[in-house]
N, C-alpha and C positions, 0 to 999 in steps of 0.2 A: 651485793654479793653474787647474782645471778651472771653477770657480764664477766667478772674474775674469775668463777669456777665452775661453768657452763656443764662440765662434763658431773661433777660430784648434783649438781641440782638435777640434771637430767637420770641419775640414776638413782635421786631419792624419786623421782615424779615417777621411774617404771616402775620401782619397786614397792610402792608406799602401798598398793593394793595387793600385794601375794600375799597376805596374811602375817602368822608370826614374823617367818625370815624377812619377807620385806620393814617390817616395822621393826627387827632388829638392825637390819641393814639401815633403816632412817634414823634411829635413836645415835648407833656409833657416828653416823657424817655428821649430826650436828651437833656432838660432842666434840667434831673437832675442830682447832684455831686457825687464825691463818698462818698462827709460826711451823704446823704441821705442814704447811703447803710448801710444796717446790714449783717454782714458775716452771711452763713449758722452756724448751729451749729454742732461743732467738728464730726464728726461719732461716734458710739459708740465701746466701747471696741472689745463688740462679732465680730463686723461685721470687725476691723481691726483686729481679730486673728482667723476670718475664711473665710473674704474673700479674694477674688484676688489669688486663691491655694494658700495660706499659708501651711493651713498642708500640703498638699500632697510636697510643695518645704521640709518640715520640715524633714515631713518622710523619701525622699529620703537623704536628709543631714546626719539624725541623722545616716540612714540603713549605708552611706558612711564611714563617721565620726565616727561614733561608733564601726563600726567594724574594723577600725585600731587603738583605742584607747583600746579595747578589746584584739587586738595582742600585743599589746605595752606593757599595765598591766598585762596579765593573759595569755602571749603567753606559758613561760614557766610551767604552770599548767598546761593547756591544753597540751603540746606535753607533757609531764609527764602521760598523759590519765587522768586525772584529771578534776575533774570538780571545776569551780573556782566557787564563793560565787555567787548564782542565784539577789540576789539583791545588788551588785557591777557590776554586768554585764548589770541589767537593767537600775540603776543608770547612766551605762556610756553611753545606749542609749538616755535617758533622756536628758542627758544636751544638747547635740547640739541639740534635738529638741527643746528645751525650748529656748535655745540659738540664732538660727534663728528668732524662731518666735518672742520673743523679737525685736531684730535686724527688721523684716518686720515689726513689729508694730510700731515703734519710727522711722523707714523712711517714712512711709504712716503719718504718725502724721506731721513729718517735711514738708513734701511736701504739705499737706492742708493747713500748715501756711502760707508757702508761695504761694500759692497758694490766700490764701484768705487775706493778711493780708497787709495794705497799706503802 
C-alpha cells in the first residue's frame, strides 16, 4: 500500500503524533478502501520525453548508434573521400534518438500503470 498511496501514508506518519486530530485524521485514512481512491493523472507527454535524462540517455545512444550505422551505410563514400548525402547522415542520427526516447517514454507510461492501477 505504501508505493500506491505515498501521499495518504505520508500524512498518516505526520500526523499520527498531534494527538487527538492527528489520530482522528489516522483512524478516517485507514477507514478508507481503494475503491475511494482516484489514481493521479497520467504525467504529461513533455515531462516523459524530457524528464528523468531522456535526451541526454538519447543523445548518447543516437552519438553511438548512429555513428556505426553511418559506417555501415556511407563507410564506402567516406573512405572514397567522399562526402555522403548531409541529410541521410542526419536522418541516421535521428532515428535512434527518436527511437530511445520513444522506447523511455512507453516504459515510464508502463510503469505508472502499474504503478497506479488496481
Amino acid at each position: 500500500m505504501r508505493a500506491k498511496f505515498p501521499n495518504r501514508i505520508n500524512a498518516i506518519e505526520r500526523h499520527s503524533g498531534a494527538g487527538a486530530a492527528g489520530l482522528h485524521l489516522q483512524q478516517g485514512i485507514a477507514a478508507m478502501t481503494t475503491a475511494d481512491v482516484t489514481p493521479p493523472h497520467a504525467p504529461p507527454l513533455a515531462q516523459l520525453i524530457f524528464g528523468d535524462g531522456t535526451p541526454k540517455k538519447a543523445f548518447l545512444t543516437a552519438l553511438v548508434v548512429g555513428t556505426i550505422l553511418t559506417a555501415i551505410n556511407h563507410g564506402d563514400t567516406i573512405i572514397m573521400g567522399d562526402w555522403p548525402p548531409v541529410l541521410k547522415v542526419f536522418l541516421t542520427y535521428c532515428t535512434p534518438y527518436c527511437v530511445t526516447t520513444w522506447g523511455a517514454v512507453i516504459g515510464k507510461r508502463a510503469q505508472w500503470r502499474r504503478d497506479f492501477s488496481g
